[in-house]
N, C-alpha and C positions, 0 to 999 in steps of 0.2 A: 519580728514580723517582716521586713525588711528584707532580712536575706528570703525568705521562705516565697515572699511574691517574686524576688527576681530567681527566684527555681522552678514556682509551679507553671509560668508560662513556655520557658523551654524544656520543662519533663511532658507536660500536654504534647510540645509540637512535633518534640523525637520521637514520644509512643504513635504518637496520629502517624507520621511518615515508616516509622518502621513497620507497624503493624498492615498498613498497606503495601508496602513494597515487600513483607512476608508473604501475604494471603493471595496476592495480584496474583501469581503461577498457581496458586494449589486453585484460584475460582475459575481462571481457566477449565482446570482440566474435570473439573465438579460441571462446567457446562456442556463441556464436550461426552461428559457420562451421561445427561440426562437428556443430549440431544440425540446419541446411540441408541439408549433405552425406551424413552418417551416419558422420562419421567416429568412432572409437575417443576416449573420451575420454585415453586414453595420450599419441594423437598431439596434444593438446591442452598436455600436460604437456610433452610435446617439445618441442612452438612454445615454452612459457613456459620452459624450459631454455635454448631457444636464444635466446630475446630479455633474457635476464639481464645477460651481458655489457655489452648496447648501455645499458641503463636502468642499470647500473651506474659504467657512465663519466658519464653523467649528475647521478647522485648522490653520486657521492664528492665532489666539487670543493664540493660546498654544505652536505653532513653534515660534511665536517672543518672548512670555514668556522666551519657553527653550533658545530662542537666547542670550537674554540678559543674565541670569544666568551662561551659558556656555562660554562665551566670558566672564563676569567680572569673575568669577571662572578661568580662563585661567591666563588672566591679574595677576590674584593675586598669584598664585602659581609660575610664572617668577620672582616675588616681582617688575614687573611693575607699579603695585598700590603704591607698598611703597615708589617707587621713583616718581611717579607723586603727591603725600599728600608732599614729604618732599620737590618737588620744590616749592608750596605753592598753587598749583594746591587742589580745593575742591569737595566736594563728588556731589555737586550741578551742579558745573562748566561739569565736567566729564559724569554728565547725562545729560548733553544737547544736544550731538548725538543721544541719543533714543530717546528724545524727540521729536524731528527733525524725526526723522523717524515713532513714532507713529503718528506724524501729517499728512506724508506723508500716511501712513496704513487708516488714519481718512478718507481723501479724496476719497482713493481707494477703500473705503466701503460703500461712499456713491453710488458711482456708481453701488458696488456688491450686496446691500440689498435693496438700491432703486428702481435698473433698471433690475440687469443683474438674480440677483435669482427669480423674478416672473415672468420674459418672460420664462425664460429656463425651471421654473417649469412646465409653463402650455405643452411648448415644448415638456417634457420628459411627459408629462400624452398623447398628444397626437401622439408620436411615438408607445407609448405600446399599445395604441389603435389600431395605424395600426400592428402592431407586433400580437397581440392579433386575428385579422379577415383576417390575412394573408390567412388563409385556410378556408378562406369562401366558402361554397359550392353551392350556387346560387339557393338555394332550397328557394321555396314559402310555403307564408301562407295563406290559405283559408280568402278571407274576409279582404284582406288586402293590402293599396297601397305603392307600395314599387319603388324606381328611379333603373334604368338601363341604358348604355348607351345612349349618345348621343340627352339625354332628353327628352326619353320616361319614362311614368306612365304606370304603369303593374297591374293589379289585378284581381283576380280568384273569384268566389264562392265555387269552391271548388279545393280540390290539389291533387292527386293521393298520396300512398305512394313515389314514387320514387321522387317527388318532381317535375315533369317534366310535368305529365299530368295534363290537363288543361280543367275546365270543366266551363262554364257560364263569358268567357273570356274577359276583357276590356282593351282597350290600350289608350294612349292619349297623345298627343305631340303635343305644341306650340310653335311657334317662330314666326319672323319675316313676314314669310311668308302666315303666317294663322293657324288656326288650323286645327289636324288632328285627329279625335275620330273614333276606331275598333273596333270593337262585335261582338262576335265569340262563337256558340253555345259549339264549344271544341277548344284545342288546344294543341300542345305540342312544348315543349324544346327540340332543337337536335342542336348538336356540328357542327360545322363548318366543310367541308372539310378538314381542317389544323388542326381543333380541339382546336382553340384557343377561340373562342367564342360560343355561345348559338343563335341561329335560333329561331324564332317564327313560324311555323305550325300553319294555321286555316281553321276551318272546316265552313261551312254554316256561312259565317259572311258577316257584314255590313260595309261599308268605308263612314264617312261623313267627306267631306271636308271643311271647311269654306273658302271660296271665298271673292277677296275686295269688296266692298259694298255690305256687309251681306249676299251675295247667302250664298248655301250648294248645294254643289254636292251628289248626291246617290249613290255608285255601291255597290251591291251584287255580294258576293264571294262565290263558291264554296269549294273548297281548294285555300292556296296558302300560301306563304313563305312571310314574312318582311324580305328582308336581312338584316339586322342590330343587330348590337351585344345588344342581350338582357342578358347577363349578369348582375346580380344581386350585385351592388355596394352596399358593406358597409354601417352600418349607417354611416352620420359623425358625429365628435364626438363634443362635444357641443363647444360655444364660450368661449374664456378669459372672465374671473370677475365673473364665478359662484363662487369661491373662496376668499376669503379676503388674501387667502398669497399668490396670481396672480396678486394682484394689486401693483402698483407701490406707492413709496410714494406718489405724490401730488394725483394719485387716492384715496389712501385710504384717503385724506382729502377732498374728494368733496363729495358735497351730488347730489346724483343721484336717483333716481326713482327704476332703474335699480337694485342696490346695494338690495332696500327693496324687491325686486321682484325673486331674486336670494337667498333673505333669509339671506341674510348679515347683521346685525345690526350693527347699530353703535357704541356701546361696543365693537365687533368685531372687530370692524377696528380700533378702540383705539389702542385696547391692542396689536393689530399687529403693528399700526404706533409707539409706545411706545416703544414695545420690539426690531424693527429693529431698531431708535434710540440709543438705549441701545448700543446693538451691536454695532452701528457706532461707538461712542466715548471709547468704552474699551480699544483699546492700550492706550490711553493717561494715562490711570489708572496702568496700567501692568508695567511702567518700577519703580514705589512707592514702589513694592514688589520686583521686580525679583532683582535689585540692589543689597537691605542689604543683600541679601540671596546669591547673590552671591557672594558677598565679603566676607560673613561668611563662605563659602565653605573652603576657603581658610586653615582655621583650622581642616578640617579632619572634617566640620561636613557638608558633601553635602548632604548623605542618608535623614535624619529632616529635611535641607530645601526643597528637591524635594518632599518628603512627602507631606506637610505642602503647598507645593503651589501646588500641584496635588490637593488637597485635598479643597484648597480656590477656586481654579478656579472651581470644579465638582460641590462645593458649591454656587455657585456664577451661574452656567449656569442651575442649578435645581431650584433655587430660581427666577430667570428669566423667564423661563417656567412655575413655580407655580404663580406667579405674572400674567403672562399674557392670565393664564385661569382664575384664579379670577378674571380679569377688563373684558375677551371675555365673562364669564357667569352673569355679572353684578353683582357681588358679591362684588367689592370694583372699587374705581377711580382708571385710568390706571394710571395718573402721582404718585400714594400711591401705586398701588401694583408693578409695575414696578422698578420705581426710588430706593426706600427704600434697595435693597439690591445691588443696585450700592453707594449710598451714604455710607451705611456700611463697603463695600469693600474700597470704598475709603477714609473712613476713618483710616480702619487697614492699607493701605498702608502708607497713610502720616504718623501713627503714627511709622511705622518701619522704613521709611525714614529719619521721621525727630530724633531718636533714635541712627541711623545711623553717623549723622552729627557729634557729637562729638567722638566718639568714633566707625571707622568703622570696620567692622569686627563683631560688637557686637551687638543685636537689640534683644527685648523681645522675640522671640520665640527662638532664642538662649540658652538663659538665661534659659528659663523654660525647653530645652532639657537639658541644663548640671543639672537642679533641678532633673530632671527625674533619669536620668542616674544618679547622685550622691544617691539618694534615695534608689534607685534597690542595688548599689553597700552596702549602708548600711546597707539592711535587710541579701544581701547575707554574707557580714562579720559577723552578730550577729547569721544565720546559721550555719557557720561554729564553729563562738565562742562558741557556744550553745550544739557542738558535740564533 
């Protein structure tokens, strides 16, 4: 219980800092859309709801990193470590609260790469959509059917400039009751008394009604008004699964028609169900490394190991995204280009862990900073000897 409270306070403060200092440029430029648009700053709040998840798988993998590093670097400079080795307590023994808690990370990811990052994704593409036609201006297109309130079909042959007049006019509405088709030699757009909505004006037109057992009614119109809000509604914007990183895992393992139709291939979804995998299982990997490096802190050499694991993990999440456009472009197998540079990481950690075990404090990348640093120090003494 012990180790686990000196972890959850520096995995809280690294996820709180990164996850800010992720989001801080994308909320930016979410304000600068909706101040172009006119959008609601809600739907602003929206977008950054729905982009939490994606910045959050992001950040966990590197806040628990820092977590553990920070916490056994703490440990070690109290000389808590030196008394927990001398009560007979091991380096193994000791890493079984992160373990415990990468497992718990494991679980919590399957939920976040399986379930929660492809709903939210599609989410946030469909808020910006409506953030995007916020300022829709209800203007037509000549030669073109477009939806309106209340389940009318609208369409012109032709459209004045102002967008409102209306010349070789067609209307159409179906429902429960029958159909109702208008034709209208002109016609125009005009604002509602309140101004809230759009009127239909029509000049010399025709009303066919469709009646229960297949009559049709006839009236001809001189002028007259549709009260109904012909406002010009937004496209909407398309369904879930035109994407492969909208799909959920057991989606991405099914074969569907759909998938081919949307332009998805199945290399595609590999390399996607591959790389979110990947993802899932990294904590387990993460506490191999951050341990020996934190217990090596302990000697005044923290700067090398923060380096050296900023530097594996950047390595390790570029090689993951290179891996999973060579399996998406069919270029190699998802389980070869994906896998390969988790196995590698995982093998540099066990070999700093298991380095670790006799001698903690002390592990190859250590070793090869003091090589460094005694190196540097030997050419600057033959500098000076040499002057």
């Amino acid at each position: 219980m012990y180790t686990l409270r000196a972890l959850l306070g520096p995995l809280l403060l690294a996820l709180c800092v990164l996850l800010v200092a992720m989001m801080l440029w994308r909320l930016l430029r979410l304000f600068e859309l909706a101040a172009t648009t006119g959008a609601s700053p809600l739907l602003v709040l929206k977008m950054i709801g729905a982009l939490l998840p994606h910045y959050l798988g992001l950040a966990l993998p590197a806040a628990f990193f820092a977590a553990i590093f920070m916490s056994t670097a703490r440990i070690g400079d109290d000389n808590e470590l030196d008394a927990m080795l001398a009560t007979g307590r091991s380096i193994t023994r000791l890493a079984v609260p992160y373990f415990a808690v990468a497992l718990a990370l494991v679980a919590f990811n399957v939920l976040l790469f399986g379930y929660l990052q492809p709903e939210t994704r599609y989410g946030y593409n469909v808020t910006v959509h409506q953030a995007r036609n916020t300022g829709w201006d209800a203007r037509l297109e000549a030669n073109r059917f477009v939806s309106v309130r209340d389940g009318y079909t609208l369409a012109a042959d032709s459209v004045g400039p102002d967008g409102r007049t209306l010349g070789g006019v067609f209307v159409e509405r179906h429902d429960d009751d029958g159909e109702e088709v208008i034709t209208a030699r002109s016609g125009r757009l005009v604002p509602s008394a309140d101004g809230t909505s759009l009127l239909l004006e029509l000049s010399n037109g025709l009303i066919l009604l469709g009646q229960p057992g297949g009559a049709v009614k006839t009236v001809k119109i001189s002028t007259g008004r549709i009260n109904e809000d012909f406002t010009v509604v937004p496209p909407p914007y398309r369904a879930r699964g035109r994407d492969e990183r909208e799909l959920t895992l057991p989606e991405l393992r099914m074969q569907s028609p759909a998938y081919e139709a949307a332009g998805i291939t199945p290399a595609e979804r590999a390399g996607e169900f591959h790389g979110r995998l990947a993802r899932i299982g990294l904590p387990l990997l993460l506490p191999l490394l951050a341990l020996p490096l934190g217990m090596a802190a302990k000697r005044g050499r923290r700067a090398p190991g923060t380096v050296f694991a900023v530097l594996a993990l950047l390595t390790l999440d570029q090689a993951l995204q290179f891996g999973e456009s060579l399996a998406e472009n069919g270029r190699a197998s998802a389980p070869l280009a994906v896998w390969l540079p988790v196995l590698l990481f995982a093998v540099l950690g066990t070999w700093l862990f298991r380095s670790s075990l006799q001698w903690p404090g002390d592990n190859p990348v250590m070793r090869a900073v003091a090589a460094i640093e005694g190196a540097f120090e030997g050419i600057q003494k033959r500098r000076k000897g040499g002057k």
